[in-house]
Each structure stands twice: as C-alpha cells, then as structure tokens.
N, C-alpha and C positions, 0 to 999 in steps of 0.2 A: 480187642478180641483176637487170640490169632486164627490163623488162616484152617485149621482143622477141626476148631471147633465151629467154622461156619459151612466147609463140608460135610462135616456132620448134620448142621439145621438146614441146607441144602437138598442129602438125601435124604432126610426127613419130610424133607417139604415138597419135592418134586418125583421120589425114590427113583433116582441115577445119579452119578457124583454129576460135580461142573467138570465143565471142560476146560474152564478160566478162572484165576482170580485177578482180578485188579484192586488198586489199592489207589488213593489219592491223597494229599495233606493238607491240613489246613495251615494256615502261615500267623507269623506276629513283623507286624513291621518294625524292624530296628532305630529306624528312624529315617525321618522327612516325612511329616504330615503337613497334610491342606498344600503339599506343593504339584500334587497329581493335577488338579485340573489350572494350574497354572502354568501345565508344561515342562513341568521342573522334574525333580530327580524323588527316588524313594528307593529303600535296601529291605525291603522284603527276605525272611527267613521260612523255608518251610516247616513244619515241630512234626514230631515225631507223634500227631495224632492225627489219624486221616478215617476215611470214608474205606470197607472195602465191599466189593460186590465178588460174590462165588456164581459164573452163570455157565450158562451151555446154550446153543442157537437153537432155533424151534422154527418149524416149516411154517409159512406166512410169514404175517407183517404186526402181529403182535407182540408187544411187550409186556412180558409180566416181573412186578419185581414185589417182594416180599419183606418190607421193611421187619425186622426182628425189635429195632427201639421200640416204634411204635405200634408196635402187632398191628399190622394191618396189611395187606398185599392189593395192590393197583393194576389196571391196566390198561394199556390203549392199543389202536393202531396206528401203524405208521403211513397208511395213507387214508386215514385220514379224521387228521389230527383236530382236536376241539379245547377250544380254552376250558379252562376250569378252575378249580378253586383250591385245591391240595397240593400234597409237595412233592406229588406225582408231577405238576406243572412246571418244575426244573428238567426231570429227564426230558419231559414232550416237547420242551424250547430250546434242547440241545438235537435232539432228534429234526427239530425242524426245521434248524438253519445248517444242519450239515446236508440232509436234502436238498436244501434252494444253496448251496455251494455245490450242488453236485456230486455227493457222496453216496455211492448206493449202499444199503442199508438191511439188515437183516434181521429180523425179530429174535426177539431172546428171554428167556427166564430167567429169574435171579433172585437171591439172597442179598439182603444189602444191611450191613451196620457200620458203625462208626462210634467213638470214643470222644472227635470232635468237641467241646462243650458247646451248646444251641443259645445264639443270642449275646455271647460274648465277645464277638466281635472280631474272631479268630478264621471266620471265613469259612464255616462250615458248607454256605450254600453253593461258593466257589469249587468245595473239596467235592460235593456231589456231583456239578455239573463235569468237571475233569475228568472225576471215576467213571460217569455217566458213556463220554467220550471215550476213553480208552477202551472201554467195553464192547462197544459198535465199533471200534478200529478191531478188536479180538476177533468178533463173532463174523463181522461184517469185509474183512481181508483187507483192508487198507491203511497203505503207510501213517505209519505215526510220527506227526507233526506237531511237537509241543507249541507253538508261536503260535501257527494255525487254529491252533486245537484252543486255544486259551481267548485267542480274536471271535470264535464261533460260540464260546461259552459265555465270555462278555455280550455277545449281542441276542445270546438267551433270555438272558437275563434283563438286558435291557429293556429288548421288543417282545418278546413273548410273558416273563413276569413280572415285566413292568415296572424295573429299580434301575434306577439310574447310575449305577457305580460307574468308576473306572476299572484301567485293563488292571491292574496291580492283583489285586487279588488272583485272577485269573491265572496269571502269570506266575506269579509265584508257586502257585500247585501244580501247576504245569512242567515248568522248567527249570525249581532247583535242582541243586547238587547237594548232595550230603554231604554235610562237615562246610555248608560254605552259604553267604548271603545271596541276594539274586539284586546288582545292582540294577537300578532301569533306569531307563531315560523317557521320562514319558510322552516326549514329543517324538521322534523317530524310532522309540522301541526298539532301541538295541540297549542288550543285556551283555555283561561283566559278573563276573563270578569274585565275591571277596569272600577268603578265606575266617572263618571264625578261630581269633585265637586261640592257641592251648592250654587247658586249665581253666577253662571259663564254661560257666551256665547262664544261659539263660534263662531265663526263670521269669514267668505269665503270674501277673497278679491281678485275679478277679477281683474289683471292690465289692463285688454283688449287687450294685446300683446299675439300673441301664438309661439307657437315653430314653428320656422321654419327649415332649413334642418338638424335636428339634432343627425339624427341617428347615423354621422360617428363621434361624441361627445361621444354618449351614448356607440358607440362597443367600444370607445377607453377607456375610462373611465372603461369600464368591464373589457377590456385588461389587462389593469394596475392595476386593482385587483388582475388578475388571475396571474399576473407576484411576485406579494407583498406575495400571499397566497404560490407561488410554492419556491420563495423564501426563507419562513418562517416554509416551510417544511409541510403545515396542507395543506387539504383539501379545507378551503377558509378560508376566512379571519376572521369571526365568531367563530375564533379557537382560536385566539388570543388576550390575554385581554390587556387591556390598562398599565399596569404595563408592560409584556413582550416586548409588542411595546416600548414601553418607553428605558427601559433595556436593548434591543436586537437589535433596528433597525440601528445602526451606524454598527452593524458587518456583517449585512445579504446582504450588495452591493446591498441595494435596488437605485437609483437613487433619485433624491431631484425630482423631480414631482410625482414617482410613491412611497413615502415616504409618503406626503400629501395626495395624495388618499387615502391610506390603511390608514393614523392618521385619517381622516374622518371616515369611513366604523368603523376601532376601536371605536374609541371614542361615535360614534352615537349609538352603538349596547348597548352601556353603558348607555346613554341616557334611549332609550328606557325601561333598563330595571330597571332605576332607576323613571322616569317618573311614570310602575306601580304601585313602591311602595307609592309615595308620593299621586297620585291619591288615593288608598287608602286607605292613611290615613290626606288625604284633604286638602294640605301643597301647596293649588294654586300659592302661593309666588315662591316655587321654583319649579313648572311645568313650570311657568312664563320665570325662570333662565332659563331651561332646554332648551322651544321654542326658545331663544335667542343667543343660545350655539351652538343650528343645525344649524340656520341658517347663523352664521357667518362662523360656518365648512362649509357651504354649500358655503355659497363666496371665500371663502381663501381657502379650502384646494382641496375641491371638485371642485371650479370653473362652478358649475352649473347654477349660478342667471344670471340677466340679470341687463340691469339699472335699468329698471321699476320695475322689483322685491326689488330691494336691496331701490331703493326710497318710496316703499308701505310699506317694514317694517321699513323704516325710520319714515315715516307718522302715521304708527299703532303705534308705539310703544311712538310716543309722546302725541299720544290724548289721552284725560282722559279715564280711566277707566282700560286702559290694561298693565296685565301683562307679557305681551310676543308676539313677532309674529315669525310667519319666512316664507319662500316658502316652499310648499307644491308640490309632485309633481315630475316628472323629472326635472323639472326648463327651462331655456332659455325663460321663459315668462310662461302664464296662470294663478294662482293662489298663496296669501298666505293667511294664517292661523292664528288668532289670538286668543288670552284668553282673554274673557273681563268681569269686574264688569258686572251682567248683569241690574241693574240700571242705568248702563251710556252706555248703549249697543247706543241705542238711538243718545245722542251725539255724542258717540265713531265719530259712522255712518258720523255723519252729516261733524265731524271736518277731519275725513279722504277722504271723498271723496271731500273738499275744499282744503286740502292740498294736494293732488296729482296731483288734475288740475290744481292747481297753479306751483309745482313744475316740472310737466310732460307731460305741454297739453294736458293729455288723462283723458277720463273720465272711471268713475272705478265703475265697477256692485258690488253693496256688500249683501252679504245675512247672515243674522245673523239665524243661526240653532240650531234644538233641537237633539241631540242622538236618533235614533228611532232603529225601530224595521227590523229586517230583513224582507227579502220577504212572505208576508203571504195572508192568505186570508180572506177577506173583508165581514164580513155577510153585506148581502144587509137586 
C-alpha cells in the first residue's frame, strides 16, 4: 500500500494526519539454512514487502494501533503491560523489552498494514516487531540503533510470545541495504553487506503447503548437530571445515544419519561463505551452482524438503531464465528461492506457476523482489 493511502485511513481513523510513517521488510534467506543455531553463517535479503505503520504520539502510556488487514484496532498500556493472546502481543513484547533496556517510551496511535504474505515464512512477525520499534524510536526521541533494535525484537519474541527463533530474521529487517544481502555471522553478529548482482531477480516461490507438526523434526535435527559437534570435540558445528569433516568423520563414531546432518551444516557454512565472495565479484553462474548445492543438501542430507518443495525446484530450475533454486526456510513446506535473468523474470513466472499445477495440483503464489532497505522512516 503506499504511504498516502494510509494517511488517508489514518485521518479517517484518528481525524489528524500522522506525524510518522515507518516502514519495515520482511526478508527471504538466500542461503545457509539450519546453520543459525550452529553458530554458522546465513545471507539474508530484505524484499521489497514490509509492514508500514502511519502514527502520531498521544499524552499517556497508551498504545492504540488499527490494524487495516484485519479490521480490528487494539490497545494497551505501557505500564502496565498483560500477556494475551492476539497479534497485539508482538507490539507489547517490543514495548517491554525496550523498557527493561531502559528506553523511555511514549504512547502512540497508529494505522498499521502490510503486504508481507502471513505464514510463508518470509518474516512477517519480524517485519512488525522492527516497524513496532522504529515507531517508539519516532514518537518516543531516541537514537536509532538497527543491531540493538533487532537484539530487543528477538527477545520479544522469544520471552514475551513465546517462539524461539534466532536473531536472523530480526536482523535482516533491521539492518539491510538496498540492492544488497545482509551477510551474518551468527556467533559474534557481525554483519557484511554483499552486493546482489546486476540483471538478476529474485523471485519467492510459495508451494502453498505449510509446515505442519514439525517441531519434533526441527529439536531432532538440532539434536543431531549437537551430538556431531560434541563428537568433533568444538563447540558446534561451525568449527569444522569441510576438509576436516571429510578427513575425520569415519573416526569420530558419528552414526550415518547424524554424519549427513553435520555434512549439511558443514558444507552449507561453506556455501555461504563462498556465495559472498562470488556475489561480489558478480559470478551469478556459480551463485546459481551454489542455490542448487543447498538445496539438494537440504533433500538428502538435511532431509528437511517436502514433495511440493523438491517439485517447485524442479519446476524453477527448468523455466527459462534461472540460474538456481532451492527451499528457503526451515522447510517441510512454505517457500523456495530462486535466481533469475531478470528479463525473463516475467516468463520465468508464468512457465513455473504452469508447471507446478500441472505437476502438483497446487497452485503457487510467486513474488518476484527487489533487495530493500531496512526498517526506516518514511518522510510523508
């Protein structure tokens, strides 16, 4: 939506314009999956869909915001705050950990939509808590701190509604660049900026399939790192490079399942950090390779795809223009990822989403994206 048609459902809703707009995005990881809680590496992309909120400050410690997707409007206070059970319980778990960091805080009104897709796995809850933040940095006079700002949103989320992610998401709506990836390091959290080649789209391939009960997948899968790492003697698995695994794993009495996890986790951390460098120095051909490499680790060794996954990157990877796909994501369903000419972006489009309902009976949301900017604020 842009920025004037939400001033408009603003005064309409409040009758005085905002004094603010902020804007947030939600992100697709370009690749390094399941290497986040191993410590290891991940290249997060902000898209060019986000979260925005139209607000103005208001005397007291109330917050009211007026969701336009789901007509409804919410509110709390800000001292003193009560768990609950809607998706009012994001803004209240950013509001409450930037309080207990010591941020003083100013009540505010607001308009809030977003274009985000819900459930796809693109980080929309990330994009709210960001926007949420920037807001109360607007209204509330204090320095904006993307790193900060993304550490407070993570542990929103954590401790107040109760998901356990890591920082990635956060960070990613936080702290990209437009036109560029956000590389991370997820043990010391310093970030690198790699350039997205020229002439290329990224392009989100919804299967329409979501994860369904997959958590005792995901602890097991972490298990069996932490078993590979304790084995290998390091700290986790990011300790070990693909030479030593190679070299070393027939001696360390790893098991043949928990062998393939850890050759994933290895190998992908490789990826990634090989992916920066070709990004830039603009070698699309073998970013192409690299998208292609995850995601077969991600079938075979990882075992995280799904059918509908592993037949979307069948489907990408045969229509014109692209140089790689893979799933993006914890996997069992939601999303994959592709690199495409972005003169045949178009086509790509049209020959993937014919090939998948042909091959899948499902039909398939695709959104072709730009690299944007992190969370910022909007002059009206």
């Amino acid at each position: 939506m842009e920025p004037k048609n939400l001033i408009q459902h603003f005064i309409n809703n409040f009758n005085a314009k905002p004094e603010f707009i902020v804007r947030a995005p939600g992100r697709v990881n370009l690749i390094g999956e399941h290497t986040d809680y191993n410590d290891g590496f991940v290249l997060p992309m902000a898209i060019d869909r986000a979260i925005w909120l139209a607000l103005r400050s208001r005397p007291g410690d109330q917050v009211r915001i007026h969701s336009l997707d789901l007509e409804t409007e919410l509110a709390f206070q800000l001292n003193s705050l009560k768990p609950g059970t809607d998706w009012i319980e994001y803004p209240k778990g950013v509001a409450s950990e930037l309080m207990k960091a010591g941020y003083p805080l100013c009540g505010f009104e607001a308009v809030m939509t977003g274009n985000v897709p819900r459930g796809a796995g693109l980080s929309s809850s990330a994009a709210v808590e960001l926007a949420v933040a920037r807001a109360f940095a607007a209204v509330s006079g204090f320095e904006w701190d993307a790193i900060k700002m993304a550490k407070i949103s993570q542990k929103a989320e954590n401790l107040w509604v109760g998901v356990n992610c890591g920082i990635m998401d956060q960070m990613a709506s936080a702290a990209c660049h437009s036109g560029h990836a956000l590389f991370l390091d997820c043990r010391s959290l310093e970030i690198q900026y790699a350039p997205l080649p020229h002439g290329v789209s990224v392009v989100i391939l919804d299967t329409s399939t979501r994860r369904g009960l997959v958590d005792s997948a995901y602890n097991e899968r972490r298990n069996q790192c932490e078993e590979a790492a304790r084995l290998f003697g390091v700290k986790a698995l990011r300790d070990v490079s693909v030479e030593e695994f190679e070299k070393s794993k027939g001696e360390k009495g790893l098991s043949e399942v928990v062998s393939r996890r850890a050759k994933h986790i290895v190998s992908e951390n490789d990826r990634v950090l090989e992916a920066v460098q070709v990004m830039k120095s603009g070698n699309v051909r073998r970013l192409g390779e690299l998208f292609n490499a995850s995601h077969d680790s991600l079938r075979y060794d990882f075992e995280v795809t799904n059918d509908a996954l592993n037949v979307m990157v069948e489907c990408a990877r045969e229509a014109p223009g692209c140089y790689g796909a893979r799933m993006t994501g914890a996997g069992f369903g939601g999303c994959a990822v592709a690199l495409v000419e972005e003169e045949k972006a178009e086509a790509f489009t049209h020959a993937v989403i014919a090939a998948y309902r042909q091959r899948s009976g499902l039909e398939a949301s695709v959104y072709v994206c730009k690299a944007s900017e992190g969370a910022s604020l909007v002059h009206i």
